[in-house]
C-alpha atoms as an extended CHARMM CRD file, in Angstrom:
* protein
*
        87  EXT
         1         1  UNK       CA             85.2430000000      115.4090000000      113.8770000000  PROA      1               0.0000000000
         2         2  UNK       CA             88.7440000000      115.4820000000      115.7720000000  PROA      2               0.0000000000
         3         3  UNK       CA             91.2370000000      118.7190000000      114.9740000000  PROA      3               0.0000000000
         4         4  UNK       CA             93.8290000000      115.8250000000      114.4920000000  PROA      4               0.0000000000
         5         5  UNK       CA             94.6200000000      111.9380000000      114.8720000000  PROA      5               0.0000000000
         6         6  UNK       CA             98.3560000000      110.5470000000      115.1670000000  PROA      6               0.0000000000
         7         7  UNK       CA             98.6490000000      108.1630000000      112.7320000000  PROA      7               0.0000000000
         8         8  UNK       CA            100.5430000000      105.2400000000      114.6640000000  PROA      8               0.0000000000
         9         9  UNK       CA             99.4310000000      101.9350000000      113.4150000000  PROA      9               0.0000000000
        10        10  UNK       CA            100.4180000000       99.9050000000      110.3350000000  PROA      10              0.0000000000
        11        11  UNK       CA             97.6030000000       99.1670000000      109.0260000000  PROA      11              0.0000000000
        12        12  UNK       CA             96.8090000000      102.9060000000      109.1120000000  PROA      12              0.0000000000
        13        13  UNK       CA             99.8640000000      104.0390000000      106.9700000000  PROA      13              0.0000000000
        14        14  UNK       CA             99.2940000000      101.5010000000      104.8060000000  PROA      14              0.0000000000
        15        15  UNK       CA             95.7640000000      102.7280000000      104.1010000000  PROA      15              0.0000000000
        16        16  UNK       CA             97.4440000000      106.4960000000      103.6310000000  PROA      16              0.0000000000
        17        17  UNK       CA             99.8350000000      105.1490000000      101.3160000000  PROA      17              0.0000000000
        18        18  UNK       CA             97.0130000000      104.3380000000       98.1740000000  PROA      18              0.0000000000
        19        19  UNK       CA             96.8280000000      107.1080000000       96.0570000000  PROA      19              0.0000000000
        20        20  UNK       CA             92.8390000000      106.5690000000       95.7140000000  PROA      20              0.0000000000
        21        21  UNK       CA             92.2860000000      106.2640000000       99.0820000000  PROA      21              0.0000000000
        22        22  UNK       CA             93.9920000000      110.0430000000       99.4940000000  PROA      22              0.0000000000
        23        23  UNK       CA             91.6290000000      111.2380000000       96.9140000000  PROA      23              0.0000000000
        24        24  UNK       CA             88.2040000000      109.7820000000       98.8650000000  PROA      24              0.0000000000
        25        25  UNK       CA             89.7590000000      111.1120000000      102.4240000000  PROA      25              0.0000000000
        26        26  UNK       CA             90.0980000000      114.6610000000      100.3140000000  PROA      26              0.0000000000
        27        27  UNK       CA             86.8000000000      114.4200000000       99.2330000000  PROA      27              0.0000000000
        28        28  UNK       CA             85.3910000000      113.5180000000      102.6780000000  PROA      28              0.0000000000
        29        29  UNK       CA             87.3350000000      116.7430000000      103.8240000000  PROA      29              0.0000000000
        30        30  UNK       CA             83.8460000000      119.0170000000      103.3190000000  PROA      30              0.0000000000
        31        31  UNK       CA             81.0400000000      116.7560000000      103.7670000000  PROA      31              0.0000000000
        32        32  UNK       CA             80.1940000000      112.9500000000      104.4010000000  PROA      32              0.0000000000
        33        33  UNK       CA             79.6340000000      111.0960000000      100.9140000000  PROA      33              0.0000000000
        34        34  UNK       CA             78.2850000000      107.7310000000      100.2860000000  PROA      34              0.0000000000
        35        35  UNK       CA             79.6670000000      105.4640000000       97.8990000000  PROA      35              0.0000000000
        36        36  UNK       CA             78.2690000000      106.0440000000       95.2210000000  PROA      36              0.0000000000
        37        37  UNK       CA             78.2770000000      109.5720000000       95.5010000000  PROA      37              0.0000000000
        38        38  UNK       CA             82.5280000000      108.9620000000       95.9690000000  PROA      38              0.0000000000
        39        39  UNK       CA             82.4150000000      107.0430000000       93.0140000000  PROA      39              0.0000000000
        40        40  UNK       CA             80.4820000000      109.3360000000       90.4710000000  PROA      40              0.0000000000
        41        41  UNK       CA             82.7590000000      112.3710000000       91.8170000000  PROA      41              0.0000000000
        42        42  UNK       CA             85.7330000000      110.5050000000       91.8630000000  PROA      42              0.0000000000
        43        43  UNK       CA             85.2650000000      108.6010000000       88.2660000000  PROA      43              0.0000000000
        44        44  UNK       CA             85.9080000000      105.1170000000       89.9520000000  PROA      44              0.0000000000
        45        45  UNK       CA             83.8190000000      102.5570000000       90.3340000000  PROA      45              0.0000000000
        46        46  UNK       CA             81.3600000000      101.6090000000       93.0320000000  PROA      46              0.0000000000
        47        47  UNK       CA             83.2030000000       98.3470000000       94.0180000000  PROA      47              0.0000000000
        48        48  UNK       CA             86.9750000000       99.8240000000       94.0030000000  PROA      48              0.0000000000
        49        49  UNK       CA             85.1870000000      102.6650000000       96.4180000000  PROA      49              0.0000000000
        50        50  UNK       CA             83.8850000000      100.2220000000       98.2850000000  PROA      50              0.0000000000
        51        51  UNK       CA             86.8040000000       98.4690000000       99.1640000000  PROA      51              0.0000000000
        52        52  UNK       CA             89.4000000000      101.1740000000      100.0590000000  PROA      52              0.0000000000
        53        53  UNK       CA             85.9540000000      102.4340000000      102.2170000000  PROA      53              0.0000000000
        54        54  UNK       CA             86.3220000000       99.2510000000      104.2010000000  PROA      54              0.0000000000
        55        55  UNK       CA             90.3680000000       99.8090000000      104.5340000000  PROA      55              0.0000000000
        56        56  UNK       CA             89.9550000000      102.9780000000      105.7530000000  PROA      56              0.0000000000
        57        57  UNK       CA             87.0160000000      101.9770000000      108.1320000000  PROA      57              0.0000000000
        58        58  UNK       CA             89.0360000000       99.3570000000      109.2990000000  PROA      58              0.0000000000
        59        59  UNK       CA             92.3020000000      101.6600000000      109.9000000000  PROA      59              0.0000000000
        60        60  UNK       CA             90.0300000000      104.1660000000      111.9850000000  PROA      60              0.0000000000
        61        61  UNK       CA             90.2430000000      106.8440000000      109.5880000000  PROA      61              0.0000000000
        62        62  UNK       CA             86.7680000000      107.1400000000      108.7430000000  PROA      62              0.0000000000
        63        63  UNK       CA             83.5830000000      106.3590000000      110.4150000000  PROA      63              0.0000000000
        64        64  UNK       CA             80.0180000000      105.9060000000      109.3200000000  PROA      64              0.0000000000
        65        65  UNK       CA             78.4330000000      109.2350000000      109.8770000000  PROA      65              0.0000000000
        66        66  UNK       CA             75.0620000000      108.6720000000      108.8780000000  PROA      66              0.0000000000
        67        67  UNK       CA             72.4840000000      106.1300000000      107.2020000000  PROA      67              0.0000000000
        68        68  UNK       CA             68.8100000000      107.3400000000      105.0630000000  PROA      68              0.0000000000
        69        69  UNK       CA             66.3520000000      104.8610000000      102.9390000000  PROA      69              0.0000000000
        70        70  UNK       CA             66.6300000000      105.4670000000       99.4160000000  PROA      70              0.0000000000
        71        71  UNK       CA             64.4390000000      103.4990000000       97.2590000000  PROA      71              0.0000000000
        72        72  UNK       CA             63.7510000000      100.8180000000       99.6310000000  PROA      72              0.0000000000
        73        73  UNK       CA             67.6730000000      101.1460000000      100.1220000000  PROA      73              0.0000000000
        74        74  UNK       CA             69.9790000000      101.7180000000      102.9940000000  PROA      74              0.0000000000
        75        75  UNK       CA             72.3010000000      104.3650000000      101.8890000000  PROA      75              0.0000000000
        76        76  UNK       CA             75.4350000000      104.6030000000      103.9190000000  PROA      76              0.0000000000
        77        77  UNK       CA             77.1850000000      107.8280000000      104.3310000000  PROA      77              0.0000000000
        78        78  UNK       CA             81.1130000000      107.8990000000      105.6410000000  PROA      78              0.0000000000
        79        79  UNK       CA             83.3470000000      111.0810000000      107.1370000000  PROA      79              0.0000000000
        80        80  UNK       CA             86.8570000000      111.8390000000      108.3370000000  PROA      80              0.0000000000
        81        81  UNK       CA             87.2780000000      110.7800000000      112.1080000000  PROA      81              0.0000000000
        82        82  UNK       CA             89.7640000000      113.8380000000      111.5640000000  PROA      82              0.0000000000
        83        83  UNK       CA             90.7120000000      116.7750000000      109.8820000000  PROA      83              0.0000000000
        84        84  UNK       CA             94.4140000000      116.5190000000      109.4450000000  PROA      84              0.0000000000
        85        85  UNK       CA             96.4110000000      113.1080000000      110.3620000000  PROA      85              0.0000000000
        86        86  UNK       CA             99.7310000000      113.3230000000      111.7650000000  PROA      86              0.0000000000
        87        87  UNK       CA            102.5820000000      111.1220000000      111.1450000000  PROA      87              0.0000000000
């Protein structure tokens, strides 16, 4: 994980601006989480995670850190490219 990342795009703001995507890049803060792991600590569910997951993927501010087999599953876990984003 990067000290910092300037925060220059739109698309990137944008995907700061959500209140519930603040709360899942606070929880990634400590440790990478999957989705459902987000959404049971977070009391949201698994499909809202999932798609402020894929707007924050797709702004750059988190990355797929790692991937296990759970129950014939592929569970997908995401972190913080960074630890503090600057405006």
């Amino acid at each position: 994980m990067e000290d910092a990342l300037t925060v220059t795009r739109p698309d990137q703001l944008q995907a700061l601006g959500d209140t519930t995507r603040m709360r899942i890049l606070g929880w990634l803060s400590d440790r990478p989480a999957s989705i459902q792991e987000l959404a049971r600590g977070l009391g949201v569910p698994k499909g809202t995670v999932g798609h402020h997951i894929h707007v924050l993927e797709a702004a750059g501010l988190i990355r797929l850190a790692e991937t296990e087999q759970v129950r014939g599953v592929q569970q997908k876990r995401y972190a913080r490219v960074a630890r503090v984003f600057r405006l």
